[in-house]
N, C-alpha and C positions, 0 to 999 in steps of 0.2 A: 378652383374647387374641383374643376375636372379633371385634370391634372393628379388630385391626392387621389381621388377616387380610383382613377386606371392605375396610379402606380400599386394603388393596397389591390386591384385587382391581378396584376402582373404578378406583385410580390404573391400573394396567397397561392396563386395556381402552380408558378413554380415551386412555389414549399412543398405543396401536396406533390407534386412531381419527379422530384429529390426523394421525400418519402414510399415510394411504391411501392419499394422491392421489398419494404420492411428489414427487421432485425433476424438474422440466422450468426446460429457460431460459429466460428471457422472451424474447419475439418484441417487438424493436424494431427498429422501421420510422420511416424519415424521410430526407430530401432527404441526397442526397449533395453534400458542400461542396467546391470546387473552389479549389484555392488558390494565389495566385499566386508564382511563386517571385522573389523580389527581390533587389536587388545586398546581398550583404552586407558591411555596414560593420563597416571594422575598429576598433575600440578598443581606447586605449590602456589600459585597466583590464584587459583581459585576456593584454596583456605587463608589464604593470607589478607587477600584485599577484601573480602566479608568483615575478618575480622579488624582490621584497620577500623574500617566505615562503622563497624559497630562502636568501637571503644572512640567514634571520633563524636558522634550522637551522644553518648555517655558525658562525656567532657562537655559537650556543649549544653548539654541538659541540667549540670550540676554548676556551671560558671553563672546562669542565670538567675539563679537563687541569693 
């Protein structure tokens, strides 16, 4: 029993221990990047598989009935 006792006393002080310094954020520092803004290109993967997914929910909505 003396034994649990000093180790939960061991254990606790070094937790508090570990704990001192507390929680701060790190301080990062570096080059700010500047970025161009460009024409954006449209594709057709981003009208095309919308509309897939749509018409694939449709079909599956209407096979159910």
């Amino acid at each position: 029993m003396k034994k649990l006792v000093t180790l939960a006393a061991v254990l606790g002080l070094s937790a508090s221990a570990a704990m001192a310094g507390g929680l701060e954020a790190p301080i990062v520092e570096g080059d700010p990047i500047a970025v161009e803004a460009g024409a954006a290109g449209s594709s057709s993967a981003l009208v095309i598989l919308p509309a897939l997914l749509l018409l694939g929910a449709l079909a599956a909505s209407s096979s159910d009935s």
